[in-house]
C-alpha positions, 0 to 999 in steps of 0.5 A: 067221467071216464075212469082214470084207475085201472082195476087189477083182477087178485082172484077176488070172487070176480071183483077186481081192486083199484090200482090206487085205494083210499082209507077212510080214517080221515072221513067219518066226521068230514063233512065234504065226505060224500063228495070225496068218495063220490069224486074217488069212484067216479076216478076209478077208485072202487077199493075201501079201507073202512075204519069203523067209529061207530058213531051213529054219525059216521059219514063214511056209513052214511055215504054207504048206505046211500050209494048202495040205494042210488046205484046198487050195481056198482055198489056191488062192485066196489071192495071193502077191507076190514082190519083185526088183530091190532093188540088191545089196551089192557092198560095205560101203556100195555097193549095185549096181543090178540094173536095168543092161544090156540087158533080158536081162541085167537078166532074168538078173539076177533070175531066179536070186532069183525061182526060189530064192524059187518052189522055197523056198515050193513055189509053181509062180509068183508072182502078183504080181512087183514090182520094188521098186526102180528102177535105182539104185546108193547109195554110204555112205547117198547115191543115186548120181547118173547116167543110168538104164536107159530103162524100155522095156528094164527091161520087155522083161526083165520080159517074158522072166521071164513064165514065173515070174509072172501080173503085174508090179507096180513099187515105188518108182518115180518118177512118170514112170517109173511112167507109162511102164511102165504105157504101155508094158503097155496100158490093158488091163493096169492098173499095181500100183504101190507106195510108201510112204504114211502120216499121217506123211509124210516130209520128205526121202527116204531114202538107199535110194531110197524113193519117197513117195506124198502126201496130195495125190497120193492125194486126186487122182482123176486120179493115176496113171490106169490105175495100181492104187495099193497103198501100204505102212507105213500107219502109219509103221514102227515109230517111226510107230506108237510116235506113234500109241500115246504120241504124237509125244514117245514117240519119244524114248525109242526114239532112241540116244543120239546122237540118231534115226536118218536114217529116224527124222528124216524124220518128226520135224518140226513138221508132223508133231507138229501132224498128232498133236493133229488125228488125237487131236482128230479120234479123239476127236470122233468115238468121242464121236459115235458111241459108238465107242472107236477108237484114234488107230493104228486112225484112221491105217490108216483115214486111208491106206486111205480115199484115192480113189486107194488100192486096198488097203494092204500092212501088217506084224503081229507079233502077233494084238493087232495084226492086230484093230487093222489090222482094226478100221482097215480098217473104220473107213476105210469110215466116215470121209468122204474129205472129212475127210481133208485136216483130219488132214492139216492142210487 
């Protein structure tokens, strides 16, 4: 099969990166995983994100192992992420930041996770080590309010973990800080920078500090200069893909009775309903021009991925009907026009 997925050179020690990436959360118990993964390189996906169980059973470790056998040469090509930094559960409904002290403290903080997660995938380091959240402690679905780690020493500690990986990324990160890093790395080394992005935005954030990225923000080909944008869920998580398949009112039947959780609620609103008709208005127009039978989930992937600002987009896949529709996504995000963007956003 000819590769479907361009590959996109980020200085990454002579790798290169998928212009579509999968995470692996949904695969390590899977039993069609092998299959999937072997489905993905064969498209052209060749960019990792690996969510460690530490299952002996874990089926992504498994798939590894015996592809690093079979084909080691293209083994070698492909690139892992490794995430650290999510705050830990001290207690029941207290998360602990990592990200405190001074910069060897915090590097003392991730180090131990980082080995475990190498040595757990039989990996000599990691090609990417993104720090998944910033310094921040949540208290009962509440983010704690007070001073955070000057980013000049969360870098410092990410400079003495080098050893265990090629380049830093960040997830989640305001702005601001987002942009200090990245001065603080040189305008030779560009910034991975990760959060969410989807048609379905939300309209608050969520307890556990994750950072959104908008429309408006992505459209802007000034955004986060030297700053490689890698945003994930293009399609929203799980409730988001049930609106793409049955529309927004599908939704009600995957909320508990006393009503959709907090994560849920953010992307039921009024905006997002009127997002729905456009994106089946928008679907429909053009699989009528051009004798295509795109899906409205297939244009949602397209929709993030065509963003001037978005290099490539990390997605998750239970199953190889979904994989073909990430694929068939991709590509169509090479036909749509950027400028037809802000119509699904409502503009």
């Amino acid at each position: 099969m000819e590769p479907l997925v361009d590959k996109i050179d980020i200085g990454l020690n002579g790798k290169c990166i998928s212009g579509l990436m999968l995470g692996t959360s949904t695969l390590y118990a899977n039993k069609n995983c092998s299959s999937i993964l072997d489905a993905a390189v064969e498209y052209g996906i060749n960019t990792f994100d690996l969510a460690p169980s530490h299952l002996s059973s874990d089926k992504v470790k498994e798939w590894m192992r015996n592809f690093r056998k079979k084909d080691p040469e293209t083994f070698n090509k492909l690139v892992f992420v490794i995430k650290g930094g999510f705050p830990i559960e001290e207690k029941p409904g207290y998360y602990c930041s990592q990200l405190t002290g001074n910069s060897t403290t915090i590097a003392r903080n991730m180090q131990k996770s980082l080995e475990e997660a190498l040595a757990f995938y039989e990996l000599p380091k990691a090609d990417i080590f993104m720090l998944h959240r910033d310094d921040e402690d949540y208290e009962y679905n509440s983010i704690v309010k007070r001073e955070k780690t000057p980013v000049e020493t969360i870098y410092e500690a990410t400079r003495q973990l080098s050893p265990f990986y090629s380049i830093p990324a960040i997830s989640n990160w305001q702005d601001d800080r987002a942009l200090e890093f990245s001065n603080l790395m040189g305008k030779e080394n560009p910034l991975i920078c990760s959060s969410y992005f989807s048609l379905w935005e939300r309209n608050g954030i969520p307890w556990h500090g994750e950072v959104s990225y908008t429309h408006e923000n992505l459209m802007n080909t000034s955004y986060l200069p030297n700053c490689i944008i890698l945003p994930y869920s293009p399609l929203g998580g799980f409730f988001g893909s049930r609106i793409c398949l049955g529309g927004v009112e599908e939704i009600n039947k995957y909320c508990d009775e006393d009503g959709p959780d907090s994560i849920t609620q953010l992307i039921i609103h009024d905006k997002n309903r009127e997002k729905y008709k456009r994106l089946k208005q928008y679907t429909e127009q053009l699989n009528d021009k051009s004798m295509t039978s795109y899906s409205p989930l297939q244009m949602t992937i397209a929709y993030c991925l065509g963003h001037p600002r978005v290099t490539s987009a990390f997605t998750c896949v239970k199953s190889m009907e979904q994989l073909e529709n990430n694929i068939k996504g991709y590509l169509l995000s090479k036909l749509i026009p950027s400028t037809d963007l802000p119509f699904l956003n409502l503009g």
